[in-house]
SELODO-303907 format. One line per field, with one value per residue: residue in one letter; x, y, z of N, C-alpha, C in turn. Coordinates in nm, 2 decimals. Layout:
vomi: (A,...)
n_X: (X,...)
n_Y: (Y,...)
n_Z: (Z,...)
ca_X: (X,...)
ca_Y: (Y,...)
ca_Z: (Z,...)
c_X: (X,...)
c_Y: (Y,...)
c_Z: (Z,...)
***
This chain:
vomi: (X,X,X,X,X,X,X,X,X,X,X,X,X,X,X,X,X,X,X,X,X,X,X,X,X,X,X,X,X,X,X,X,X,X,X,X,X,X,X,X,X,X,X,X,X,X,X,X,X,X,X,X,X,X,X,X,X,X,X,X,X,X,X,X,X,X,X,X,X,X,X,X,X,X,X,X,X,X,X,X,X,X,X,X,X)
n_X: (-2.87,-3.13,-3.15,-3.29,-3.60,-3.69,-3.96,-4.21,-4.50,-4.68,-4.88,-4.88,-4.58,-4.45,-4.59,-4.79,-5.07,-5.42,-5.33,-5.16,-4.94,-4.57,-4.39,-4.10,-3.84,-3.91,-3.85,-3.55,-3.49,-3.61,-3.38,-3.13,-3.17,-3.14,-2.89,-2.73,-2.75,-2.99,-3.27,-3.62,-3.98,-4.24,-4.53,-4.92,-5.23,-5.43,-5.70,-5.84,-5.74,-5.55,-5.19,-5.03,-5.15,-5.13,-4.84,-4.72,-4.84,-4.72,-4.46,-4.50,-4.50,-4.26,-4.14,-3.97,-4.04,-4.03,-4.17,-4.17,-4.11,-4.36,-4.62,-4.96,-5.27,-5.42,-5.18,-5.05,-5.28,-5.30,-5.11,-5.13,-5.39,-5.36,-5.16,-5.33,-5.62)
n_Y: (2.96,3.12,3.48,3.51,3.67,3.95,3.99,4.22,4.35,4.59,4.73,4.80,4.72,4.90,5.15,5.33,5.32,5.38,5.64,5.63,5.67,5.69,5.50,5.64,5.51,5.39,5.45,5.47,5.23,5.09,5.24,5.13,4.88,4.88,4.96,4.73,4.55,4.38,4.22,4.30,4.34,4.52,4.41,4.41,4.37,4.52,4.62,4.89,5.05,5.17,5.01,5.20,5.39,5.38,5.33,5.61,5.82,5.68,5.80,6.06,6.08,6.02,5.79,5.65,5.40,5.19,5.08,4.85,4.73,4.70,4.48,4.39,4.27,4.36,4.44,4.23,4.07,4.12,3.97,3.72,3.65,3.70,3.41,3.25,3.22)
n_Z: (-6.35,-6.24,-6.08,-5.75,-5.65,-5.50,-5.32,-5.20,-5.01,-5.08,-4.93,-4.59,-4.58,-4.71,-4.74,-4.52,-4.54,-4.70,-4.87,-5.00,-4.83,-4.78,-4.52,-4.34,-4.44,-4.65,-4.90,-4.90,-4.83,-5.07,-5.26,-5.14,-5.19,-5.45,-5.51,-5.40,-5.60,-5.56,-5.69,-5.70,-5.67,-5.62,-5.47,-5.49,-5.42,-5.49,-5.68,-5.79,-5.89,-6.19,-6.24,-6.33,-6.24,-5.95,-5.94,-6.07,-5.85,-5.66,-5.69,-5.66,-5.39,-5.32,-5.36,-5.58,-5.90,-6.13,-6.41,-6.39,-6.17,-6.04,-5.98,-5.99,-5.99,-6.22,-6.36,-6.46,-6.58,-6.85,-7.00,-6.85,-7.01,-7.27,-7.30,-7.20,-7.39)
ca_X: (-2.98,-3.21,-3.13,-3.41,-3.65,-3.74,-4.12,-4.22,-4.59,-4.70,-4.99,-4.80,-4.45,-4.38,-4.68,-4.90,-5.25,-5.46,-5.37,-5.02,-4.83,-4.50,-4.30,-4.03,-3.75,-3.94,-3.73,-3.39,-3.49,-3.57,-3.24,-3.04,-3.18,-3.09,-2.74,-2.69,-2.84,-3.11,-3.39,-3.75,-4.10,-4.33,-4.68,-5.02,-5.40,-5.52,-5.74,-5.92,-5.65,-5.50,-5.10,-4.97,-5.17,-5.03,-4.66,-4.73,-4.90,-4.60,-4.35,-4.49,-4.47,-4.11,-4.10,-3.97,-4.08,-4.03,-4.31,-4.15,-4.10,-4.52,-4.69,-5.07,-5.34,-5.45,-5.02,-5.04,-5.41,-5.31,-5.06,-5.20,-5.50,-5.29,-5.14,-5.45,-5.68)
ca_Y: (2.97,3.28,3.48,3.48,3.82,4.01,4.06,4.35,4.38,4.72,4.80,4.75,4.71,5.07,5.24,5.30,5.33,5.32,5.71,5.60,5.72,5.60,5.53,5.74,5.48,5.35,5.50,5.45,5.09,5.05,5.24,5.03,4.72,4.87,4.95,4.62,4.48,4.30,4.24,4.28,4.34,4.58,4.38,4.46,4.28,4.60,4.61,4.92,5.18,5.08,5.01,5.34,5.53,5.33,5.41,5.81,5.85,5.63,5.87,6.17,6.05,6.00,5.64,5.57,5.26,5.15,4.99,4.67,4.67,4.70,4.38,4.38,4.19,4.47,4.47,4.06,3.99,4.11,3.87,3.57,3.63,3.57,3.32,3.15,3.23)
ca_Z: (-6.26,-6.23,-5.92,-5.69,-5.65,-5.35,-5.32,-5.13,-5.02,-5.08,-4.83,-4.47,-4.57,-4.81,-4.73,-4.44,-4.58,-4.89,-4.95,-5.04,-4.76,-4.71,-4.48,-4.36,-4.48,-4.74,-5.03,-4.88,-4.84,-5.19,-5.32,-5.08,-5.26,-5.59,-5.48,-5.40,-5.73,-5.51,-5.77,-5.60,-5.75,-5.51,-5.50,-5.44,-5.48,-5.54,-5.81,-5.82,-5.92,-6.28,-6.21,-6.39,-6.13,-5.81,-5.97,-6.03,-5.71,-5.53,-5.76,-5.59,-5.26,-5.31,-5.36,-5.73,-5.93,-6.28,-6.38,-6.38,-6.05,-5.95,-5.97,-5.91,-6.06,-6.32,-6.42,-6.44,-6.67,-7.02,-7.02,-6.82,-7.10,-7.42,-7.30,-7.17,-7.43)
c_X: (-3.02,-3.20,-3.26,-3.45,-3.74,-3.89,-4.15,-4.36,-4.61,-4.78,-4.88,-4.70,-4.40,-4.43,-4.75,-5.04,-5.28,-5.41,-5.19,-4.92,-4.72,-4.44,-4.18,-3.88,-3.75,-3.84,-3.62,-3.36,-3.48,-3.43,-3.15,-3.03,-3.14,-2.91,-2.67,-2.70,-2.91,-3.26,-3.44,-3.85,-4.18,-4.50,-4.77,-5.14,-5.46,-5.53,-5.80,-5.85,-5.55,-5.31,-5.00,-5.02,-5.12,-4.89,-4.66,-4.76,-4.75,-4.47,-4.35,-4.49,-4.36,-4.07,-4.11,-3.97,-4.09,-4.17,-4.31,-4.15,-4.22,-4.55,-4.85,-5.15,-5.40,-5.33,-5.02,-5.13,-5.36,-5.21,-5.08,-5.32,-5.42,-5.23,-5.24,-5.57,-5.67)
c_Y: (3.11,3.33,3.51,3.64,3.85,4.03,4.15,4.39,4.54,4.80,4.75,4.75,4.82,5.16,5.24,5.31,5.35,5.48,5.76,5.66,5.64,5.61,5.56,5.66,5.40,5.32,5.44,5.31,5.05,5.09,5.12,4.90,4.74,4.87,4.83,4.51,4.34,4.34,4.23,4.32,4.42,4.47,4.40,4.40,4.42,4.66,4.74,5.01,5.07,5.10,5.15,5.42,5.53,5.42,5.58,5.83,5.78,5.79,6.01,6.22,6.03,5.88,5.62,5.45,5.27,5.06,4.88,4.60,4.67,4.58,4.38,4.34,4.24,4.49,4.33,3.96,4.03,4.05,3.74,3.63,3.61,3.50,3.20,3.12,3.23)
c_Z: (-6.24,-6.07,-5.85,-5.68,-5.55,-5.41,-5.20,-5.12,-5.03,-4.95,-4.66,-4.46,-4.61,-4.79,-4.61,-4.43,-4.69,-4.97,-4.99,-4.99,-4.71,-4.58,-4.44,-4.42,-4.60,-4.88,-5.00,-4.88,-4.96,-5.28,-5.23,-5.18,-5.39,-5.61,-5.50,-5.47,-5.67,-5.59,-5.65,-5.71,-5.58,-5.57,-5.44,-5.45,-5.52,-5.64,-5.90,-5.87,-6.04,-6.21,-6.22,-6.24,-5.97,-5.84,-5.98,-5.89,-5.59,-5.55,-5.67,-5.47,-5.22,-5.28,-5.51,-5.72,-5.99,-6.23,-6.36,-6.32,-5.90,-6.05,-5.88,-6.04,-6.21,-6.41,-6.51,-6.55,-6.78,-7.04,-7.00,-6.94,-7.29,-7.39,-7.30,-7.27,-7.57)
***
């Protein structure tokens, strides 16, 4: 059985605004969860910034993120489209 995976909205829960500020325990939350080898996925709807530039821009805010662990609609279509198509 696959173990189940934290999702983690981005806007509200990590960050407090669109100009990717986090919050002050943001980070420490996400290492906690790695410590604890608690998978999660940070997700987002937002479309207009490709995924690469969310994750640098979080990176330099001092919230690391593999890319594997952002999820947003722009991360999600070049796969749902070979499959679908």
């Amino acid at each position: 059985m696959k173990k189940p995976i934290l999702l983690l909205d981005l806007d509200g829960v990590l960050v407090k605004d669109k100009a990717l500020n986090p919050f002050s325990d943001s980070a420490s939350f996400l290492e906690a969860l790695r410590s604890s080898q608690i998978p999660f996925r940070v997700v987002s709807n937002n479309s207009t910034r490709p995924p690469e530039k969310i994750v640098e821009a979080l990176k330099q805010k001092g919230i690391a993120l593999n890319k594997e662990e952002f999820l947003s609609p722009l991360s999600l279509l070049e796969n749902y489209l070979k499959k679908n198509l």
